[in-house]
C-alpha positions as CSV (number, residue, x, y, z in Angstrom):
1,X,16.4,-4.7,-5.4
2,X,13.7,-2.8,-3.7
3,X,13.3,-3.0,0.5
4,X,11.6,-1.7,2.9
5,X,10.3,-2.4,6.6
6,X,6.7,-3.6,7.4
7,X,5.0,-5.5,9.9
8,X,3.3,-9.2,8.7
9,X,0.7,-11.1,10.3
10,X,0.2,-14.7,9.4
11,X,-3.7,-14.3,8.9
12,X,-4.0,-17.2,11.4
13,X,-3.1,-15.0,15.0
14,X,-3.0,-11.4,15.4
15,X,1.0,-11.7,16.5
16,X,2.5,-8.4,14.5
17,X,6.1,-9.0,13.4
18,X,8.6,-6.5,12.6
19,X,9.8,-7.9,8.9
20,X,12.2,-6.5,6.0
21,X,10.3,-6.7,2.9
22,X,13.1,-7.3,-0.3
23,X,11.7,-7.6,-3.9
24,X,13.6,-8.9,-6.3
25,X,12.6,-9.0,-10.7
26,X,10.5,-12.6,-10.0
27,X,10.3,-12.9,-5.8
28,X,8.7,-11.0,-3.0
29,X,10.5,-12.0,0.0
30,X,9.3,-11.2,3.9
31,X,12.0,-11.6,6.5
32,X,12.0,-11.2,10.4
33,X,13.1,-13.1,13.5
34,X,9.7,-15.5,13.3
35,X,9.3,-14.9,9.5
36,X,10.5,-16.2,6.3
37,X,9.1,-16.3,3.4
38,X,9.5,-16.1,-0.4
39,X,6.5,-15.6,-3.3
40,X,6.4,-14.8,-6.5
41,X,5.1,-11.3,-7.5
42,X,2.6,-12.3,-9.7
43,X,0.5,-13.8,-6.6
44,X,0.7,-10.7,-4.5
45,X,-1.6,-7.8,-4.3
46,X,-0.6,-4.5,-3.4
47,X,-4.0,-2.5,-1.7
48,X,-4.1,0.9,-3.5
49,X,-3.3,4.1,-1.4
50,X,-5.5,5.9,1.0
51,X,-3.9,8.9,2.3
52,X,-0.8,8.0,4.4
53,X,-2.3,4.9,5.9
54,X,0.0,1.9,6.2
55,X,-0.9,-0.3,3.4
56,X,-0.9,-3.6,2.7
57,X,0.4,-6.1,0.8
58,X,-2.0,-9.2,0.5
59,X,-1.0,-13.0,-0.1
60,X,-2.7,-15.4,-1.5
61,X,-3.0,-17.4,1.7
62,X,-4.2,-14.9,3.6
63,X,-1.5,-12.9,5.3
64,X,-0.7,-9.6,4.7
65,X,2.2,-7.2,5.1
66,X,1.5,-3.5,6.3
67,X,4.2,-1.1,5.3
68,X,4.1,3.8,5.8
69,X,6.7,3.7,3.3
70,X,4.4,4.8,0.7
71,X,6.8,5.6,-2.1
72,X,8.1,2.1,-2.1
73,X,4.7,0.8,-2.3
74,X,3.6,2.9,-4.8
75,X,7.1,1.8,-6.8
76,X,6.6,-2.1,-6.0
77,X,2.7,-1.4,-7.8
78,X,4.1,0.1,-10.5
79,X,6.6,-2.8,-11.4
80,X,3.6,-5.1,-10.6
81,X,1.1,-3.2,-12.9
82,X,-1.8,-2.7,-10.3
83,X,-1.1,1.6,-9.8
84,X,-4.2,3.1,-9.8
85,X,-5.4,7.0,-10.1
């Protein structure tokens, strides 16, 4: 299993929250004090690298996750088939 800290925002408010991201073969699950939630990995998009920026992970209903660690992104895109370059 693959985790790593980010920070998630709903896409409804601009309230950051400090979550654990934890992917699992089928699941992306984001956890936090205000935050739980569980999608599967087909129906998330992983933004493709720009220099050491925090990037995100996108859901289908608008919400993201923004994550530095780059080498667990980069890992999580690989298993999900959207690497690019």
């Amino acid at each position: 299993m693959l985790e790593f800290p980010a920070r998630y925002y709903d896409g409804v408010t601009s309230r950051e929250h400090h979550v654990t991201v934890s992917v699992s073969t089928t699941t992306l699950t984001v956890s936090g004090t205000d935050v739980q939630r569980t999608d599967a990995l087909e129906t998330v998009i992983v933004s493709p690298r720009l220099a050491n920026t925090p990037r995100p992970i996108l859901f289908a209903d608008g919400a993201k996750c923004e994550s530095e660690d780059q080498a667990a992104l980069a890992q999580l895109a690989d298993a999900l088939g959207q690497s690019r370059g």
